[in-house]
N, C-alpha and C positions, 0 to 999 in steps of 0.2 A: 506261226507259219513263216517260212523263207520268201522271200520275193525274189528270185531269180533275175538278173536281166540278161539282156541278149547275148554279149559276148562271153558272161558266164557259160551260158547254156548250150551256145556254139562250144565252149574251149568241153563242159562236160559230154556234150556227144564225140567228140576227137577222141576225147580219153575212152569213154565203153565204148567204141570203134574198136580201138587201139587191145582194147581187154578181151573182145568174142576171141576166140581160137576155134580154127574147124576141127571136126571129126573124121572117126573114118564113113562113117556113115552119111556123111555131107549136112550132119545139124552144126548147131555153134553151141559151144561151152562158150559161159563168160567168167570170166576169169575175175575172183571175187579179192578185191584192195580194202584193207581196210582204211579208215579213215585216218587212226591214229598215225599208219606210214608215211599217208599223205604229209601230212602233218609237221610230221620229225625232216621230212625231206622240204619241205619249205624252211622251214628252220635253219637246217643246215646250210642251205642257201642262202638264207638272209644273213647266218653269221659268216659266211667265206669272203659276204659283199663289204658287210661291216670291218672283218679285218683287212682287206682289200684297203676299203677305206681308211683305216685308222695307218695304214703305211704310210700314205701320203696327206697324212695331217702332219705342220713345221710349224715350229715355237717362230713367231717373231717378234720385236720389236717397236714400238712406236715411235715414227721421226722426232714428232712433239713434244710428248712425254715421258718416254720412257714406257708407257704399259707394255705387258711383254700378253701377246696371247695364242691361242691353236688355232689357226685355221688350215685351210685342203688351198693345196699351190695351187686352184683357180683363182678360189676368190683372192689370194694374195696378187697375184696380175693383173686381176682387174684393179684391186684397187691401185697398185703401184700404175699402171697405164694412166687412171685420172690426177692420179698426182704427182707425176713428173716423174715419176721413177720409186717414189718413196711412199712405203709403207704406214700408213695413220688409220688408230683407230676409227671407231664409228664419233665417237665424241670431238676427237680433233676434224674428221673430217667434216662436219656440219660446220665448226666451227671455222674451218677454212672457206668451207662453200657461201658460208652467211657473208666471212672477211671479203672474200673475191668478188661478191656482187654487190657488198657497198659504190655508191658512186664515190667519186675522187674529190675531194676538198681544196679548195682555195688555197689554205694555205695547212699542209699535210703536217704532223707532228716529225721531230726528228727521227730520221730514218734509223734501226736497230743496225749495228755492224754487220757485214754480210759472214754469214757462220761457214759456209759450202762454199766454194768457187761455185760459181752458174755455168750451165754449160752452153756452148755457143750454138747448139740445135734447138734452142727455144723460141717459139714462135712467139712474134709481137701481143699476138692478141691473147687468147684464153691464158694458153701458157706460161706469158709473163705475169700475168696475174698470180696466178696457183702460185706460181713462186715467191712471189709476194708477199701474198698471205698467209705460207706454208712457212716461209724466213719471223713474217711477225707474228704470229700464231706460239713458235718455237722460242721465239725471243720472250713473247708472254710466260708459256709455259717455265722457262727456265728462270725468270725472274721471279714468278712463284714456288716454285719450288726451293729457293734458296732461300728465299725472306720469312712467308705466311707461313709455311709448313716448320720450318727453323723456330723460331718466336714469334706465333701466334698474336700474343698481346702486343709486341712493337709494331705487326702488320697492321691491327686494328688502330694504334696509336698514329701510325702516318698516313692511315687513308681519312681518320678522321681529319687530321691536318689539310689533307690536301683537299675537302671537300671545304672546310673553313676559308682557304684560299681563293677557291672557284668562287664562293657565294660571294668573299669580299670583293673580288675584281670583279663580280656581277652584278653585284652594286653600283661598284665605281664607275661602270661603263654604262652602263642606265643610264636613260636618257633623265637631265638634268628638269625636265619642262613638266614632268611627271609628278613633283614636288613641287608646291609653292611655298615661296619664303617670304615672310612678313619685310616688304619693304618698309626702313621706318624713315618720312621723313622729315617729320619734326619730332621733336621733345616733349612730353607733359609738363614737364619741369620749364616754365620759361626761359633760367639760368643755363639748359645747357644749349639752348637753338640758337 
């Protein structure tokens, strides 16, 4: 059994409205549709909107990466609106929005060369950020894509390195009071005290 709801069953009385024809005798013929018409005629409908649609699907781009993908020129504006002008996947864009709302460090690693001129209608606050994080995002991005993807095995060889470096300078920086050192100050040996 069908369960009908309301705006179905208002749109199905529009239609047999639409189907009685008078006579001459003043009865109503109703004028019999099949289903299957119906049918084909939705159809046809849904594929006019789809190719409608697939017109304004555009290959683009990603700022960061290079991904290239399809989307429909809306959502390509919105996303160029939150990102400055520029096009980023879903994967760069988290990874932007994570970068933009870290807070700001002490003392910040050295800055990536700037890739784009900036333009001089950026706003102090969000905007400068997105930029920001959109320059080091891209600067990561390209730096991986030249090394890790390139020789795999030397990527693993100098990240291993450079975690070996971290550990020793975290060491070194450890506070000294954390270890206790056998002060020695006499000899067992009498000869050498």
């Amino acid at each position: 059994m069908k369960i009908i709801g309301l705006e179905e069953e208002m749109a199905s009385m529009a239609y047999t409205e639409a189907c009685l024809l008078p006579t001459m005798d003043g009865k109503l013929l109703r004028k019999v549709v099949s289903d299957v018409s119906n049918e084909i005629d939705k159809i046809g409908k849904n594929i006019a909107k789809m190719s409608e649609d697939e017109a304004n699907i555009l290959r683009v781009e990603c700022y960061c990466c290079g991904l290239q993908e399809e989307c429909t020129q809306d959502y390509i504006f919105k996303v160029q609106n939150s990102h400055s002008g520029k096009w980023v996947c879903g994967l760069c864009s988290e990874a932007v929005k994570e970068r933009s709302n870290r807070p700001k460090t002490a003392t910040p690693p050295s800055p990536p060369p700037p890739l784009l001129p900036r333009p001089s209608s950026v706003v102090a606050g969000g905007g400068a950020a997105i930029d920001e994080a959109l320059s080091n995002h891209r600067s990561f991005c390209e730096e991986f894509n030249s090394t890790t993807r390139l020789n795999p095995k030397l990527s693993f060889t100098s990240t291993m390195r450079e975690i070996a470096k971290r550990s020793n300078l975290s060491r070194a920086n450890s506070d000294s009071s954390n270890f206790s050192k056998i002060a020695r100050s006499s000899s067992c040996i009498p000869k050498l005290s």
